[in-house]
N, C-alpha and C positions, 0 to 999 in steps of 0.2 A: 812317359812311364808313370803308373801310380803305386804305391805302394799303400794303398786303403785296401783293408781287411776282408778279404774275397770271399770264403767259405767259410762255413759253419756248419756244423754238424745239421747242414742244409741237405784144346787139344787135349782134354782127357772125356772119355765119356762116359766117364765113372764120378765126374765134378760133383760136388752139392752145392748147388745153387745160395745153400745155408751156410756155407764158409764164412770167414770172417777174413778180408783181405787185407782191413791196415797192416800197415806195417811189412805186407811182402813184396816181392819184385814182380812184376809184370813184365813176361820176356815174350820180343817178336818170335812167332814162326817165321823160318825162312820165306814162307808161302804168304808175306803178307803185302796185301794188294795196295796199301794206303804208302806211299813213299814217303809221306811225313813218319809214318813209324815203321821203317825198315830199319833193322838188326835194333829197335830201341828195347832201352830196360826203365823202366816205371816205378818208382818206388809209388808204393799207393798211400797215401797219406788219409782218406776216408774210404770208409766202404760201408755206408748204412738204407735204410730203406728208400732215400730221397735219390739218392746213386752214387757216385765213387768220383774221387778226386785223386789224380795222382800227378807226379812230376818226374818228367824223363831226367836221367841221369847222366844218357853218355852219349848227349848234341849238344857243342857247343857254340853259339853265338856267335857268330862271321862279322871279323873288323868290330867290335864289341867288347868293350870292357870296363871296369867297374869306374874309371874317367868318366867316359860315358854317360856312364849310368848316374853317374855324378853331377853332370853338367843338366841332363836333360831333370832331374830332382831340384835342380838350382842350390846344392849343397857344396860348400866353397872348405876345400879340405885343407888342415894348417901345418898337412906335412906332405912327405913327398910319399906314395901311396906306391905299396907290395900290386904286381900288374895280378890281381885277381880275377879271374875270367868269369864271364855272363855264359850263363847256358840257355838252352832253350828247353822247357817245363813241359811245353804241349802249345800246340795250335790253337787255345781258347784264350782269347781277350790276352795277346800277345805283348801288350805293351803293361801289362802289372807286372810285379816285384815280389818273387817270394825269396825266402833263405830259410832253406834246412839247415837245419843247426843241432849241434850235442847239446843235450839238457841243463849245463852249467850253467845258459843262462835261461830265462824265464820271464815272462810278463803275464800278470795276469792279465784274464780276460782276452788277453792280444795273442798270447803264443797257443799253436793248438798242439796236445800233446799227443804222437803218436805212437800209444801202447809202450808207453814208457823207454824205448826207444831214441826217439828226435823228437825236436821241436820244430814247428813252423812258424813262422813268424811273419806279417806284410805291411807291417809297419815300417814309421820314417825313422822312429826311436832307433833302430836296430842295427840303421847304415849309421846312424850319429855314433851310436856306442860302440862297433864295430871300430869305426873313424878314432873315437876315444881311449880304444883298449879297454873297455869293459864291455863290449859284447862277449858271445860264445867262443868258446878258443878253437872248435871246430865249425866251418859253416859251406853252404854250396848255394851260390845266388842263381837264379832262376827267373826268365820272363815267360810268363804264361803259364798253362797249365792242362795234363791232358783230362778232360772228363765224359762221364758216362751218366746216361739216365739210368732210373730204377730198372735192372733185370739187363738191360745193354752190355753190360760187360761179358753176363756170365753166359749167354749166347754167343759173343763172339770168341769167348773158352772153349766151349764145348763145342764148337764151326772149327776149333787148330789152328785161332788165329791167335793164341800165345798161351805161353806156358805160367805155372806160377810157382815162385819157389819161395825160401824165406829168405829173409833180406840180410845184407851184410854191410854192415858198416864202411869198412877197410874200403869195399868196394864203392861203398857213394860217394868215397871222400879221393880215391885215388885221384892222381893230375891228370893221368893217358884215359883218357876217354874211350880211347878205338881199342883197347884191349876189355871193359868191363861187358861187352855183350858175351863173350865168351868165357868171362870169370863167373858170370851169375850162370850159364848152363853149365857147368862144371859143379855147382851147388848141389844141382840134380842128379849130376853124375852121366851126365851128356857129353859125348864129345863132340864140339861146335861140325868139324868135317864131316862126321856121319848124319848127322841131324840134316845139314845144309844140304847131303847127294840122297837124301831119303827124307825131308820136309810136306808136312802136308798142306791143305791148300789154306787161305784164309776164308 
C-alpha cells in the first residue's frame, strides 16, 4: 500500500457536459454493466478538464482493516486501535491510501480541498496523526480510486449509466454501507424499488 500523493488537479439527457461535479455523488443505474460498480455511490473529489477523480463510498474491503493497513505501511501503533474499516475507492492502482476527511484538519500542499466540503489527504502524516489524535475527527480510508478521462464520464451520464446528485455528508461517514446507495437516491427524490423495476441500460 502507498500512501504518496496520487492526484492533482491533474441518465439525463438534458446533462451539460459544463457541470461542475466535485463534490457530488456519482450514483449507479441499476442497468450497469461493470460489476465492480453495481449499486456504487462516488463521491467525486475532482472534476476538471484533465478528467475526474472520485472514491466509492459504500464497498467495503473484505478481511481488511486499518491493522492491516498498518502492518503492510510498517507503522507500529502504541495503543490498542478502534477496528476502523478499509473501503474500496475504485478499481485504479488499488493498493494506495486515500482518507476523506472533515476540514478540521488540513495540510498544506498535501490535502486536496473539495469545494470546501472534505478534505483528501494520501499522505503517511495522516495515519500518524490519525494514530496520535490529532488528525481529523471525521475521516473514511479508502484503497484505490475510481477515475475517468477528459469527457469519459459525462458520456457515460448521458448513456444512464448513473445518476448525479449533491453529496451528503451524514452519508459518507455512515458505518452500514449497504443502506447509503439508496440514502443518496432518496436525495433525488427516487424511490430505489421503482428505479430498480424501471432502470435504464448502462
Amino acid at each position: 500500500v502507498s500512501m504518496n500523493n496520487l492526484y492533482h488537479d491533474s441518465a439525463m439527457e438534458n446533462f451539460d457536459t459544463n457541470t461542475k461535479l466535485s463534490g457530488k455523488f456519482l450514483i449507479a443505474m441499476p442497468g450497469m454493466t461493470d460489476p465492480r460498480f453495481k449499486n456504487a455511490v462516488i463521491y467525486l473529489c475532482s472534476h476538471n478538464s484533465e478528467g475526474t477523480m472520485g472514491l466509492m463510498i459504500n464497498k467495503l474491503a473484505i478481511n481488511f482493516d486499518i491493522s492491516d493497513l498498518l502492518n503492510q505501511l510498517k507503522i507500529k501503533a502504541n495503543k490498542m486501535l478502534k477496528p476502523f474499516p478499509v473501503h474500496l475507492g475504485g478499481p485504479v492502482e488499488p493498493y494506495r491510501g486515500f482518507i476523506l476527511h472533515s476540514l478540521d484538519y488540513f495540510q498544506e500542499e498535501e490535502t486536496m480541498d473539495i469545494d470546501n466540503i472534505l478534505g483528501m489527504t494520501s499522505t503517511l502524516d495522516i495515519i500518524e496523526d490519525i494514530l496520535d489524535n490529532t488528525g481529523p475527527k471525521t475521516f473514511f480510508i479508502a484503497l484505490g480510486y475510481a477515475g475517468w478521462e477528459a469527457g469519459q464520464l459525462e458520456i457515460e451520464i448521458k448513456n444512464n449509466g448513473w445518476l448525479v446528485s449533491d453529496s451528503n455528508v451524514d452519508i459518507i461517514f455512515q458505518k452500514d454501507t449497504s443502506k447509503k446507495w439508496e440514502a443518496a437516491l432518496k436525495i433525488l427524490g427516487i424511490d430505489p424499488i421503482f428505479l430498480s423495476s424501471n432502470g435504464g441500460t448502462a
